[in-house]
C-alpha positions in Angstrom: 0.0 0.0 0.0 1.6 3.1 -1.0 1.8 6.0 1.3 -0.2 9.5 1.0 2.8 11.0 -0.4 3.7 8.2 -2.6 0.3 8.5 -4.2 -0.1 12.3 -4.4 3.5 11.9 -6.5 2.3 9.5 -8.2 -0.7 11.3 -9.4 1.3 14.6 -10.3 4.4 12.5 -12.3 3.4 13.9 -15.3 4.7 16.5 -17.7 1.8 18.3 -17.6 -0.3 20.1 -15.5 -3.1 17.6 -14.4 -5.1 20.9 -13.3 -3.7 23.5 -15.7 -2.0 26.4 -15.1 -4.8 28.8 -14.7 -6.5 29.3 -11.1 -9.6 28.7 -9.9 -12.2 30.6 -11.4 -13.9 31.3 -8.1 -10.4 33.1 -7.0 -9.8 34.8 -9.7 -13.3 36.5 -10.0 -12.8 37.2 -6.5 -9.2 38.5 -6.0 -10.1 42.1 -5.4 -11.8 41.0 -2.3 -8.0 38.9 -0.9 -5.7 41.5 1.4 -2.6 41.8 0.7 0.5 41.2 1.3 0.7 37.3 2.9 -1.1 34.7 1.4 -0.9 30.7 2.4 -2.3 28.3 -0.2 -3.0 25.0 1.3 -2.8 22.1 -0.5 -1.6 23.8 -3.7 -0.9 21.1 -5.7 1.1 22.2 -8.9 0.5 25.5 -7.9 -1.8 27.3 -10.4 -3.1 29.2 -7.3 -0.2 30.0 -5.8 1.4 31.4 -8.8 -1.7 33.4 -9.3 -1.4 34.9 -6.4 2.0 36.0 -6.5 1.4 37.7 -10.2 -0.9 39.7 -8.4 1.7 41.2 -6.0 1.4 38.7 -2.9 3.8 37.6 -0.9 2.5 33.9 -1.1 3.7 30.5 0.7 1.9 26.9 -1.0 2.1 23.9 1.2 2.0 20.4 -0.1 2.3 16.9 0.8 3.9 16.1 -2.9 7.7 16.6 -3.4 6.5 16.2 -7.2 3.8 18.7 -7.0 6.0 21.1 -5.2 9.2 21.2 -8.2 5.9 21.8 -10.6 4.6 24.5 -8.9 8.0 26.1 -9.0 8.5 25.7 -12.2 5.5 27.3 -13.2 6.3 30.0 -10.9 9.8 30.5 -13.3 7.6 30.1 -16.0 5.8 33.1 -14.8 8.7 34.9 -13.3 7.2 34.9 -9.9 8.2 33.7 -6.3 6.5 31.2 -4.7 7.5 29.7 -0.9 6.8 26.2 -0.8 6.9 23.9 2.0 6.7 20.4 1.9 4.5 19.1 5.1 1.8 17.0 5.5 -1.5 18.9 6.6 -2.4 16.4 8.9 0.7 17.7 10.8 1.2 20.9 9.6 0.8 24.5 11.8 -0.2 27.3 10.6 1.5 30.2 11.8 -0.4 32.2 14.3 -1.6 35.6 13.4 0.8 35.7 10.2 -1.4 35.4 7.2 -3.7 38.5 5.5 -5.4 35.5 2.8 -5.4 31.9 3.0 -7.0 30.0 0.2 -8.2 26.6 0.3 -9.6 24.9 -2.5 -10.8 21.5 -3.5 -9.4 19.6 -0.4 -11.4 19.0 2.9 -9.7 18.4 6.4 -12.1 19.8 9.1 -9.5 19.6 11.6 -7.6 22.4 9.6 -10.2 24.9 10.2 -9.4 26.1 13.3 -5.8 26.5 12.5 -6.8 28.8 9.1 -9.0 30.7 11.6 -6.1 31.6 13.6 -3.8 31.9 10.8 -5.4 34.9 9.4 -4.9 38.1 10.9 -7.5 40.2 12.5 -9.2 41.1 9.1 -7.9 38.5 7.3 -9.7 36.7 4.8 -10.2 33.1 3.6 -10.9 32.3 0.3 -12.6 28.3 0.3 -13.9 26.2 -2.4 -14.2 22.4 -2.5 -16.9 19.6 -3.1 -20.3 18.8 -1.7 -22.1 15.4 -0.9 -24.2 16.4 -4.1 -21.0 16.3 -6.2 -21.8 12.1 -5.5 -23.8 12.4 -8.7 -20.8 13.2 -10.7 -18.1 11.2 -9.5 -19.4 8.2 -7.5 -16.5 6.9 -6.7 -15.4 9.7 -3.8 -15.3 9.2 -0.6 -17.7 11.3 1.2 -16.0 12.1 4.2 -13.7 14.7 2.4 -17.1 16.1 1.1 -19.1 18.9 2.5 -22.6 18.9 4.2 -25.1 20.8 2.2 -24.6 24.1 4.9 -21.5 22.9 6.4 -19.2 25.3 5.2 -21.5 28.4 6.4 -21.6 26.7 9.6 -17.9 26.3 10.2 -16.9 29.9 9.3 -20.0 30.9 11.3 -17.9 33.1 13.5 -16.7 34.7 10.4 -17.9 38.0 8.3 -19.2 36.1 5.1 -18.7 38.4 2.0 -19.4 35.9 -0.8 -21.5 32.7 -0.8 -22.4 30.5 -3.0 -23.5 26.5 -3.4 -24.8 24.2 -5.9 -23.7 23.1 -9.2 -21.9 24.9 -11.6 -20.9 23.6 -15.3 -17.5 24.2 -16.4 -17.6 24.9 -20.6 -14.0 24.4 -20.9 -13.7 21.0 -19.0 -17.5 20.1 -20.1 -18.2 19.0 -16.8 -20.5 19.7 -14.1 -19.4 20.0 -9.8 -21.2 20.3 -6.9 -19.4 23.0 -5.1 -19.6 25.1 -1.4 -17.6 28.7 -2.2 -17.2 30.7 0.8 -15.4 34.2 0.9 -15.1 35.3 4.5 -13.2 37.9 7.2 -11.8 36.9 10.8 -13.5 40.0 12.6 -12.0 39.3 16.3 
């Protein structure tokens, strides 16, 4: 059986980027609303988020549990002639600063424990940025494993203690991939 890390290189071992290169479209229609200067990308992957964020002027750092994923995103990072900080860690282990980040994004991965470290992560009037799966997503891709899915609500509920500026949940059809995702979206601000 081959370990987290053995499989999340295995999946990126490719010459190309399995995600592309651009970033999430619910980022960048939102990027005006992301403080500047720190960002943390969580779970980056190949980096198409972090490197978006950095050609927008932040100071970002993208953490991964894939040595592989990691040399892509800095390669894309060259390719854009932008500076990304990566850390290899495993979030099941990793901290999040205190206090030390203006933005952290998380998209398309799901650890609830993780939460309450982005919480206190962001500085006061910090904001995240979170996008990932629903349980209605099930009718798309069967095969996933619904604990690393959201409730219908949940995500609302777990920033409750946040200022929520955007919203949004349901499916949305993507024209260039031709498919359809159930998604939560969540833009919110750490207040106290």
């Amino acid at each position: 059986m081959m370990s987290r890390t053995e499989t999340w290189n295995q999946r990126y071992n490719s010459p190309e980027y399995i995600h592309g290169v651009k970033p999430v479209k619910f980022l960048e229609h939102n990027i005006r609303l992301l403080p500047k200067p720190k960002a943390l990308d969580l779970a980056m992957g190949e980096g198409r988020n972090a490197v978006y964020l950095a050609s927008q002027g932040f100071d970002v750092t993208g953490v991964d549990i894939s040595e592989t994923a990691i040399e892509k995103c800095q390669r894309l990072a060259r390719d854009f002639r932008v500076s990304v900080h990566t850390v290899l860690a495993d979030l099941e282990l990793y901290r999040i600063d205190i206090g030390k980040y203006n933005a952290i994004i998380n998209t398309y991965y799901l650890q609830r424990n993780l939460i309450p470290e982005i919480k206190k992560g962001l500085k006061i009037g910090g904001v995240v940025l979170f996008e990932t799966y629903t349980t209605d997503h099930l009718k798309y891709n069967p095969g996933l494993n619904p604990e690393f899915l959201l409730q219908p609500g949940e995500l609302l509920q777990l920033f409750k203690d946040f200022k929520v500026l955007v919203y949004r949940e349901g499916t949305i059809f993507d024209p260039e991939k031709g498919n359809h995702r159930a998604v939560a979206s969540l833009i919110a601000r750490r207040l106290i």
